[in-house]
C-alpha positions in Angstrom: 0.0 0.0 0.0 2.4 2.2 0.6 4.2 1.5 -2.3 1.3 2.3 -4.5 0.6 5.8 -2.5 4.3 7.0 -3.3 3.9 5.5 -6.9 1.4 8.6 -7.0 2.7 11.0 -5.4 5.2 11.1 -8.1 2.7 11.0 -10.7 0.6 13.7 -9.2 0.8 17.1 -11.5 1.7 20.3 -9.6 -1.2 22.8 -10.3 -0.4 26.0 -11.6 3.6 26.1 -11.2 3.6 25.0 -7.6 5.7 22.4 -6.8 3.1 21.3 -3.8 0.6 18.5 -5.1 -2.0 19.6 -7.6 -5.2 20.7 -6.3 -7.9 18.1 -7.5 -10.6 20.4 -8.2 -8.0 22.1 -11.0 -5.9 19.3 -11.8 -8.5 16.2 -12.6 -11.7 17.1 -11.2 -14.3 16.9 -14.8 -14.8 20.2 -14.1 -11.4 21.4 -13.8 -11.9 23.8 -16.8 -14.6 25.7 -15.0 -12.2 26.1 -11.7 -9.5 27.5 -13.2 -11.7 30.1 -15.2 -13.2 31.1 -12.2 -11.9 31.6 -8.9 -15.3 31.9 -7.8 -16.2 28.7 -9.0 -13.0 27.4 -7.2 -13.8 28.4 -3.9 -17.7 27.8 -4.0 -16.8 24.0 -4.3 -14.5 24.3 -1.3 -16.5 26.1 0.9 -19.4 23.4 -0.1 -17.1 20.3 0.7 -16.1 22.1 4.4 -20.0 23.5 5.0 -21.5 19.6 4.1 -18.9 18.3 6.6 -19.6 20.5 9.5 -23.6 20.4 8.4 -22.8 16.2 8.4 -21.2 16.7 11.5 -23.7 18.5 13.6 -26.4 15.8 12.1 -24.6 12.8 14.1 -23.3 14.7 17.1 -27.3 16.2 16.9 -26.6 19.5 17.5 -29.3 21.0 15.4 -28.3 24.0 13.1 -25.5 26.2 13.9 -24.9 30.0 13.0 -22.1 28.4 10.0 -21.8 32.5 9.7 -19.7 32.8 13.1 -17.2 30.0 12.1 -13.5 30.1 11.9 -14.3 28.4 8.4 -16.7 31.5 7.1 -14.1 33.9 8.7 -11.1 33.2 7.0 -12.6 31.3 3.8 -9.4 30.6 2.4 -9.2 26.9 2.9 -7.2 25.3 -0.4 -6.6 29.1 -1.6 -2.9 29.5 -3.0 -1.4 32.5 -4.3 -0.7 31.3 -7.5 -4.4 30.3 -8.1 -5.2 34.2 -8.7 -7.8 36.2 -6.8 -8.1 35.9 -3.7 -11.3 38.1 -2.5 -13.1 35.6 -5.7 -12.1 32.9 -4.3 -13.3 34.1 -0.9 -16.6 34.8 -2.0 -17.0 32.2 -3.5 -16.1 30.0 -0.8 -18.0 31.8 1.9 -21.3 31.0 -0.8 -20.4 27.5 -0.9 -20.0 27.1 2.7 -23.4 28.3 3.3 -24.9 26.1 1.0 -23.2 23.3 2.1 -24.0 23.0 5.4 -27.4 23.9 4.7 -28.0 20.8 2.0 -26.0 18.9 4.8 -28.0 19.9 8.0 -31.4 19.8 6.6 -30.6 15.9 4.8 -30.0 16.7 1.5 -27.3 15.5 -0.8 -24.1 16.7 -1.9 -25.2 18.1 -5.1 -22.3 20.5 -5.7 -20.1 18.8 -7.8 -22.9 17.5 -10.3 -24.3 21.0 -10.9 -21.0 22.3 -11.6 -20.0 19.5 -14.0 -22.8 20.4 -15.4 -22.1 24.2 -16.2 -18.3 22.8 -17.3 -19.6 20.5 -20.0 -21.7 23.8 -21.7 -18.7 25.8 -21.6 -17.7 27.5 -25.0 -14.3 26.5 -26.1 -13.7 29.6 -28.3 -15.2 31.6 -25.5 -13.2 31.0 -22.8 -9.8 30.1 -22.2 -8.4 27.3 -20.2 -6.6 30.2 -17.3 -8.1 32.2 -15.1 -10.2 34.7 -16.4 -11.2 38.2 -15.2 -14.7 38.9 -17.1 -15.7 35.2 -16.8 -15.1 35.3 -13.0 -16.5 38.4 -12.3 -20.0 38.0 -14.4 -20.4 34.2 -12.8 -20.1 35.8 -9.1 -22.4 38.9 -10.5 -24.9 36.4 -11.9 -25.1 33.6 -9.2 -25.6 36.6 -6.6 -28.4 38.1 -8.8 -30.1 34.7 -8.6 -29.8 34.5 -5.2 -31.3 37.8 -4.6 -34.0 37.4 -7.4 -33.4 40.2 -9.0 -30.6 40.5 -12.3 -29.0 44.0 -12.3 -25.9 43.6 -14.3 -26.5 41.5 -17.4 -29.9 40.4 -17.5 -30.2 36.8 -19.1 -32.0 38.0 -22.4 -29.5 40.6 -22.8 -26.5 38.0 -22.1 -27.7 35.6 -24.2 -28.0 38.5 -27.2 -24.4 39.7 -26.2 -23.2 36.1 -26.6 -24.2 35.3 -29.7 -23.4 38.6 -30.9 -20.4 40.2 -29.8 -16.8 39.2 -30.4 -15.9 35.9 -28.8 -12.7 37.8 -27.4 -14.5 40.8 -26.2 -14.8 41.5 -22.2 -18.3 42.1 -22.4 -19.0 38.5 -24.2 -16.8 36.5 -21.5 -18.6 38.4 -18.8 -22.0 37.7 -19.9 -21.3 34.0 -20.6 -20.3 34.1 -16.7 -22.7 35.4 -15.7 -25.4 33.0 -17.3 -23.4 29.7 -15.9 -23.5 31.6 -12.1 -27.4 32.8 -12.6 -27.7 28.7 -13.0 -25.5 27.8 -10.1 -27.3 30.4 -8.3 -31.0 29.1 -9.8 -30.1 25.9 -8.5 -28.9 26.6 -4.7 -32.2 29.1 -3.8 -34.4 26.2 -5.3 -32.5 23.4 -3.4 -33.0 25.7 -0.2 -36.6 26.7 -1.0 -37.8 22.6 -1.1 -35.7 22.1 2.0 -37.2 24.7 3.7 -40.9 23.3 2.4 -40.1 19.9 3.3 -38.5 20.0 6.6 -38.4 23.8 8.4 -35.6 23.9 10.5 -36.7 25.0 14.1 -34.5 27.8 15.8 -31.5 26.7 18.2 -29.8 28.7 20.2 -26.2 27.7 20.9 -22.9 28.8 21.6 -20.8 29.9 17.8 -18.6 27.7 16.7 -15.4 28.9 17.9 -11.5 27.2 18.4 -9.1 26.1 15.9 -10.0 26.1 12.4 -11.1 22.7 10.9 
């Protein structure tokens, strides 16, 4: 066994010029394209992995819900963030979103659905769109989108209009790589309110009071 564990260590890739191991989510993950265009996207689907946990978590030690908001997790929101991965406030964001999410799906028994919506978005992705980097527009229209879903209300590209620009405008332009963010975050986005909305139907989640999570990060 441990034979075969250092057999792939020295296989594993190092993601993005590092020489520490490759994250998975940008190094073989089906989605992988999708997390390195968006360090949103990156961060959402760590902050979802640590919220399920600690959601999973409080489910068998039944604790009931906790205020996620106060953790040492939602604080700093950086967990799996390297420098060389781009922007960090994105990633951030995006984290602190996932987090949320997560532990919600977790504590009120749904499933970890994360990864399937998001492989989802990755396989409608435009090749001649966007590249296979990081990527400023892209980024900042999928966090401007999947926050207008959220919130119900589109402000900065509204879908009709994105859809038009898309089709229309220069497949290099800013405004093009924006709006085609901003349409695969409006779905992300879509897809967590609804997922919250039949949780909160099925199974309202009574109030608890308790002390914040608090202590050494997790």
């Amino acid at each position: 066994m441990l034979a075969v564990m250092a057999a792939l260590a020295l296989v594993s890739a190092p993601a993005y010029g590092s020489d520490k191991p490759a994250d998975y989510h940008v190094s073989s993950d089906p989605a992988q394209r999708l997390f390195r265009l968006s360090l949103f996207a990156h961060g959402y689907i760590h902050g979802y992995e640590s919220g399920f946990a600690m959601g999973d978590e409080d489910v068998q030690m039944a604790r009931g819900e906790q205020p996620i908001e106060k953790s040492s997790e939602y604080h700093y929101a950086d967990r799996g963030y390297e420098r060389a991965f781009g922007d960090r406030e994105s990633f951030r964001a995006g984290f602190r979103e996932g987090l949320m999410v997560g532990y919600h799906d977790a504590i009120s028994g749904g499933e970890f659905r994360a990864l399937g919506e998001l492989r989802r978005l990755a396989t409608g992705l435009e090749s001649e769109l966007v590249s296979n980097a990081s990527d400023a527009p892209y980024d900042g229209g999928f966090l401007a989108g999947y926050r207008a879903a959220r919130q119900d209300h589109p402000e900065e590209c509204k879908l009709e209009e994105s859809k038009a620009a898309a089709n229309a405008a220069s497949v290099n332009s800013v405004r093009a790589r924006f709006c085609s963010g901003f349409l695969d975050g409006y779905e992300l986005g879509e897809s967590d309110s609804g997922a919250i909305a039949t949780a909160r139907e099925r199974s309202p989640q009574p109030s608890v009071t308790s002390a914040a999570r608090s202590g050494p990060r997790r």
